[in-house]
C-alpha atoms as one frame of an Amber mdcrd trajectory, in Angstrom:
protein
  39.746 -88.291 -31.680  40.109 -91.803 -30.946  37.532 -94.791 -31.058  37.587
 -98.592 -30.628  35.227-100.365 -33.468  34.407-103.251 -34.876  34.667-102.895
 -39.082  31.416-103.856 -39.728  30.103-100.561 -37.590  32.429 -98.401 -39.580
  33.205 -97.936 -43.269  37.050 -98.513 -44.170  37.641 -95.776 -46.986  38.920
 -98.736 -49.664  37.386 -97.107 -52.679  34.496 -99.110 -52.161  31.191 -98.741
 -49.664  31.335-102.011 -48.032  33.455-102.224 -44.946  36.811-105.559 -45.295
  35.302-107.490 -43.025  32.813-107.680 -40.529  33.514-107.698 -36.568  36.981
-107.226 -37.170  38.196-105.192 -33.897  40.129-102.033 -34.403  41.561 -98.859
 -33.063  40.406 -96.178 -34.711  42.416 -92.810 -34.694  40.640 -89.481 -36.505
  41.021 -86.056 -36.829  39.259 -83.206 -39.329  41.050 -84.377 -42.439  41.917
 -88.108 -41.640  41.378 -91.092 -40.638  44.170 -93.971 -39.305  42.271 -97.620
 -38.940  44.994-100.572 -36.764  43.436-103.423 -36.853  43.824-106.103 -33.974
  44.289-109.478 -35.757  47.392-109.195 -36.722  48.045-105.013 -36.069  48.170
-103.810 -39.601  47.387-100.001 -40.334  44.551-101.366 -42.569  43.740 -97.322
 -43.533  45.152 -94.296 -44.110  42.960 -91.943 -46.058  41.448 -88.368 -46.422
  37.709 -88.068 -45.368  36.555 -86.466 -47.815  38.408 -88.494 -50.888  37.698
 -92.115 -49.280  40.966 -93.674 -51.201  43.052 -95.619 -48.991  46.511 -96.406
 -50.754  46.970 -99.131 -47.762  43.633-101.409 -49.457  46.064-104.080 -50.284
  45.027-107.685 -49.113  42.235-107.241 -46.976  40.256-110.182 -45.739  37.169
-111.163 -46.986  33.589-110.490 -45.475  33.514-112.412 -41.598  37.028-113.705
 -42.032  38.285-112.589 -38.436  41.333-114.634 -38.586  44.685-112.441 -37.651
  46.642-111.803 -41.320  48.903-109.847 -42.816  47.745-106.524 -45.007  47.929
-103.370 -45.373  51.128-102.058 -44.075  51.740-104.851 -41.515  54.839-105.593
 -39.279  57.194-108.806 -40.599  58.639-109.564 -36.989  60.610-111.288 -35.497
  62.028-111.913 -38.861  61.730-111.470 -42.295  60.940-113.987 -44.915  61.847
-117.870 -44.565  62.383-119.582 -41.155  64.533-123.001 -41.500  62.900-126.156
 -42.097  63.282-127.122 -38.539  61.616-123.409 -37.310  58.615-124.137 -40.047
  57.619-127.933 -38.835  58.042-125.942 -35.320  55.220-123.543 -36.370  57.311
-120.229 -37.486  55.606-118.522 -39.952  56.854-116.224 -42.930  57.678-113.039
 -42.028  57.095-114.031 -38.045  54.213-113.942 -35.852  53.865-110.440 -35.383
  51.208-110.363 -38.177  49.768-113.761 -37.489  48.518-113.071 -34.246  46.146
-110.921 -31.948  47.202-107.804 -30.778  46.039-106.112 -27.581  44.972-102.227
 -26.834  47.579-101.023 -24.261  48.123 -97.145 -22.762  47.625 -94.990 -24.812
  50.528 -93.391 -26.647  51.470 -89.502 -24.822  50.325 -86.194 -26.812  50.188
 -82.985 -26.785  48.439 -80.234 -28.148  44.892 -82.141 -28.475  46.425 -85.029
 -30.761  45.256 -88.630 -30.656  47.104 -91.158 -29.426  46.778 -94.765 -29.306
  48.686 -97.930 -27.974  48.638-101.502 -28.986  51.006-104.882 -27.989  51.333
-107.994 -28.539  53.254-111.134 -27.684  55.250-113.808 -29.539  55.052-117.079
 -28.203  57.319-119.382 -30.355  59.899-116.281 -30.498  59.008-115.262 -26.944
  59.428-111.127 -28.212  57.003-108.658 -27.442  56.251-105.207 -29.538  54.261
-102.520 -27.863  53.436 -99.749 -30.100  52.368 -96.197 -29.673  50.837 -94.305
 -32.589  49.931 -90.292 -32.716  47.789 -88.378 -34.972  48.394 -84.847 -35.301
  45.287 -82.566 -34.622  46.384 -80.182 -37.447  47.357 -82.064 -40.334  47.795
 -85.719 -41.792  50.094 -87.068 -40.395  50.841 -90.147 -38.502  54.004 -91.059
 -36.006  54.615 -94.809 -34.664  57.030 -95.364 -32.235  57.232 -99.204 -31.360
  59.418-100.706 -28.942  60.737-104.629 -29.276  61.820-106.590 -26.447  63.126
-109.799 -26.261  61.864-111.463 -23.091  63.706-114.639 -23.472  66.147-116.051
 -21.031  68.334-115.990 -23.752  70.122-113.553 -25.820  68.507-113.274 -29.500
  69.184-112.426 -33.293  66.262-110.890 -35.230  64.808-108.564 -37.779  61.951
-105.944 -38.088  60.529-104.609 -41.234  57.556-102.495 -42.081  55.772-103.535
 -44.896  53.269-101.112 -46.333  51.720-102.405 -49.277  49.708-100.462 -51.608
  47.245-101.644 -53.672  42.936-101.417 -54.627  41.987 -98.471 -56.658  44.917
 -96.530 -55.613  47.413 -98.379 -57.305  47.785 -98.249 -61.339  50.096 -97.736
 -63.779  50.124 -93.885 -63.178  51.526 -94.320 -60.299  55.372 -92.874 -59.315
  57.677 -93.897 -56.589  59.844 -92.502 -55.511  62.834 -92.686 -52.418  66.340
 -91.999 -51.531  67.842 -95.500 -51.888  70.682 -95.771 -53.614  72.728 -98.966
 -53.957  71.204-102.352 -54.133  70.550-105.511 -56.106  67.854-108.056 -57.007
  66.397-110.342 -54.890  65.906-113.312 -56.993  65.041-116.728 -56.022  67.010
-118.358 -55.071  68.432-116.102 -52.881  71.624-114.104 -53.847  74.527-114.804
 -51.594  76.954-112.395 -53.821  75.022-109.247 -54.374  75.904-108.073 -58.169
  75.248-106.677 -60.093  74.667-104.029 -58.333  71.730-101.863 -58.974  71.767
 -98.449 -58.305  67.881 -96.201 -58.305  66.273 -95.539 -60.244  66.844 -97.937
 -63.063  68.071-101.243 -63.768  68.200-103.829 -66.527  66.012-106.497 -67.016
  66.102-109.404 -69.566  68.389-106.940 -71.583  66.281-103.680 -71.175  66.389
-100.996 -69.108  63.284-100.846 -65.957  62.282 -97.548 -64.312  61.695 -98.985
 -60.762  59.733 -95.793 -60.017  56.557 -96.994 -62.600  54.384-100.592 -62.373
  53.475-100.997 -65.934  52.704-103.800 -67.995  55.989-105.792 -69.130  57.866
-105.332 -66.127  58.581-108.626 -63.897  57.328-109.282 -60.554  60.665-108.942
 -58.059  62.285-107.268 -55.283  64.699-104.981 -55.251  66.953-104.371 -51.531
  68.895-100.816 -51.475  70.914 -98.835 -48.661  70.199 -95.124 -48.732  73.426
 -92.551 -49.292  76.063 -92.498 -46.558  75.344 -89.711 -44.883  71.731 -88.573
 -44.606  70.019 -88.983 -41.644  66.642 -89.539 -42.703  65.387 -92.474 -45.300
  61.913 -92.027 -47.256  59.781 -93.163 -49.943  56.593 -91.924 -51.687  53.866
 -92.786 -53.906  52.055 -90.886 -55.649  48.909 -91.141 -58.452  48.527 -87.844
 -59.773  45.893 -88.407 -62.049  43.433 -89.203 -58.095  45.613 -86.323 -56.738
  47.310 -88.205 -53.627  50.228 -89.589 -52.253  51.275 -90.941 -49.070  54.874
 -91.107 -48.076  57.154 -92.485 -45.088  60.018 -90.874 -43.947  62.146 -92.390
 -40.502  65.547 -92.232 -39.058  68.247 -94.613 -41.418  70.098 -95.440 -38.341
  66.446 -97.147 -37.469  66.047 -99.532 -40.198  68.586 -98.809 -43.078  67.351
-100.689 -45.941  64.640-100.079 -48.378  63.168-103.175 -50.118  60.850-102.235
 -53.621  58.457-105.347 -53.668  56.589-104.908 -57.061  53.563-107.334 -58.430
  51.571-107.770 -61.872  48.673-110.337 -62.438  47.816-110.430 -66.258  49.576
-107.073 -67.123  47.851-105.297 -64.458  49.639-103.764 -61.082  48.134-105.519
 -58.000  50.922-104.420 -55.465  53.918-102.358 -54.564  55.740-102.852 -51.404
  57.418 -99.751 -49.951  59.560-101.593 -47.645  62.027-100.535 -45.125  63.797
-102.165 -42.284  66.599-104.123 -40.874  67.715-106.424 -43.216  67.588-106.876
 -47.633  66.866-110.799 -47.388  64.455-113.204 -46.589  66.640-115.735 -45.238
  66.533-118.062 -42.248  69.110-116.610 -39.827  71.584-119.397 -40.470  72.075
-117.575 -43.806  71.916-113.756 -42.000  74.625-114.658 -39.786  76.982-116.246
 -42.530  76.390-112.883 -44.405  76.829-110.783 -41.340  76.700-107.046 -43.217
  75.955-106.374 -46.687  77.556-103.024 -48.518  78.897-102.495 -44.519  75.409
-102.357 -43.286  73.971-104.885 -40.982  71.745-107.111 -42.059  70.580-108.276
 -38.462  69.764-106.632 -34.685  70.868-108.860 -31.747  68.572-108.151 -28.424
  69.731-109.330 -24.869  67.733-111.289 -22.738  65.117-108.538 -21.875  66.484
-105.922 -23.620  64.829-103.508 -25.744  65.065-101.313 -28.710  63.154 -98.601
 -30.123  62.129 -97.083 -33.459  60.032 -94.778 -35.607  58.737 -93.815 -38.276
  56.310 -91.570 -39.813  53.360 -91.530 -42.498  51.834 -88.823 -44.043  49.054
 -88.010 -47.066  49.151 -84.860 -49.394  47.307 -83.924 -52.092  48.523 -83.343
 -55.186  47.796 -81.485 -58.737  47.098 -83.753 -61.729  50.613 -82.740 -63.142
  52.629 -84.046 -60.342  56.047 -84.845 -61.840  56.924 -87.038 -58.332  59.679
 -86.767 -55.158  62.835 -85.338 -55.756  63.635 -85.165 -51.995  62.143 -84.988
 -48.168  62.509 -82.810 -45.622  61.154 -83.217 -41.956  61.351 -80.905 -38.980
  59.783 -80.919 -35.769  55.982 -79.883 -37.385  56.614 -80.039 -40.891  57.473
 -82.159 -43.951  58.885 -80.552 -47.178  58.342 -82.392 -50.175  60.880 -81.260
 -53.660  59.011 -82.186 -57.198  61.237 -83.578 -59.535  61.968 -81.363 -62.209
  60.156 -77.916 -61.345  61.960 -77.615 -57.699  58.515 -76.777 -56.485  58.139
 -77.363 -52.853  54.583 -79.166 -51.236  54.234 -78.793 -47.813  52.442 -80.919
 -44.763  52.345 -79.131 -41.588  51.707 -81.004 -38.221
């Protein structure tokens, strides 16, 4: 089922009653288990959640009551860059992380389907990087599951350097210090500020140290330091993916998409007073948030690029995929993914036991 709305006609399952904000416009995408909530000002998936549970992991950020200005939350898009523009870009009007979540998007044609699942499409346009991004999201009639397939295109006159990176964000009553991540990145470092132009020491998942003691990147407890942590995945493996999971509400959502799509995985992790208020499960084209002055002096990173270069109108398309399971209160967390063509196979750590989402 799919249904355009305004959030004050609809109730966004937060954890709370009240919807974010009132005469926000959205697309709304639905099916017997789920529901999937973009939001126009600024295209974030602002929900993800079961029906009948009303916990949405994505309730990270979300603007106050009226506020109808176009923002980034949820699990937004940082494009056509991520992080800093130059000091010339900013008095220019570039924003962090782009435009892409700092302006209004527009319903477009709806995405194709198949066997009575909802689709949905939304664009928008860039006008200081002149790059568009329409995007074409599907929710599967038999399970919960949601594929986006988004296509950039650079519509200058001009060949140009750029980055994409999807930035889920969880947060709200979802996030606590139960809660496990888990993914298959592997190599990495810290990104500190300022900026690291050598990348050691290297960091390998999931543990590091940390003002001489040893962190378990998977946990958000109290005592750890806010940071960022950028990681490749294994040569090798075709798919990258990362989880989170809070056994003790029995769910977890997890995104799984092709490596040769967006190859690194950034861990953004935040405490206010002791007290987890957001995890980033980040993945996309480049570890740093760097003007592209920097990018291009660092070129690759590990032998991975850091950057994608577009021709004048050319375009380039990726996916990924995001899915919700429940899970028993003694969930032990991700050992490993497995997708096919209508199912995903999750591996618990330590029992071997597998949970399966079917689509």
């Amino acid at each position: 089922m799919y249904r355009i709305c305004v959030f004050g006609f609809i109730v966004l399952f937060t954890g709370v009653s009240n919807s974010i904000a009132d005469e926000r416009k959205t697309l709304v995408l639905e099916n017997d288990q789920v529901i999937a909530v973009f939001d126009l000002g600024g295209g974030a998936l602002a929900d993800f959640s079961f029906k009948d549970q009303r916990l949405n992991p994505l309730a990270w950020h979300h603007p106050a009551p009226n506020d109808t200005t176009p923002q980034p939350f949820g699990h937004f898009l940082c494009f056509d860059r991520l992080g800093n523009p130059s000091p010339q870009e900013k008095e220019n009007g570039m924003p962090f992380h782009g435009e892409a979540s700092k302006i209004f998007w527009h319903e477009s044609a709806a995405a194709e389907v198949s066997n009575d699942d909802s689709g949905i499409g939304m664009k928008c346009e860039l006008p200081l990087a002149k790059m568009s991004v329409n995007r074409f999201a599907v929710l599967s009639k038999r399970g919960p599951v949601l594929q986006v397939k988004e296509v950039f295109t650079n519509v200058n006159l001009l060949g140009r350097v750029c980055n994409i990176l999807q930035h889920p964000s969880i947060g709200g009553l979802f996030l606590d210090e139960i809660v496990l991540v888990d993914s298959n990145a592997w190599k990495g470092f810290s990104v500190g500020n300022p900026m690291p132009m050598v990348e050691e020491p290297l960091v390998y998942w999931h543990t590091m140290v940390k003002n001489g003691s040893f962190t378990d990147l998977r946990k958000l407890v109290s005592g750890d330091n806010p940071g960022v942590e950028s990681f490749i995945c294994r040569k090798g493996e075709k798919f990258g993916w990362i989880t989170a999971c809070n056994p003790k509400k029995g769910l977890l959502i997890g995104y799984i998409w092709l490596i040769e799509d967006y190859p690194w995985i950034r861990h953004w992790r935040h405490i206010v007073d002791g007290i987890p208020q957001a995890r980033g499960l980040e993945f996309g084209t480049t570890p740093l948030p760097l003007p592209f002055g920097d990018i291009l002096k660092k070129h690759e990173i590990f032998g991975t690029p850091i950057f994608v270069y577009l021709d004048s109108n050319e375009s380039i398309e990726k996916s990924f995929t995001v899915f919700l399971m429940n899970i028993p209160v003694d969930f032990r967390g991700v050992k490993s993914v497995e997708k096919t063509e209508n199912k995903i196979e999750l591996y618990e750590r330590e029992t071997g036991k597998v949970f399966t989402v079917t689509f």
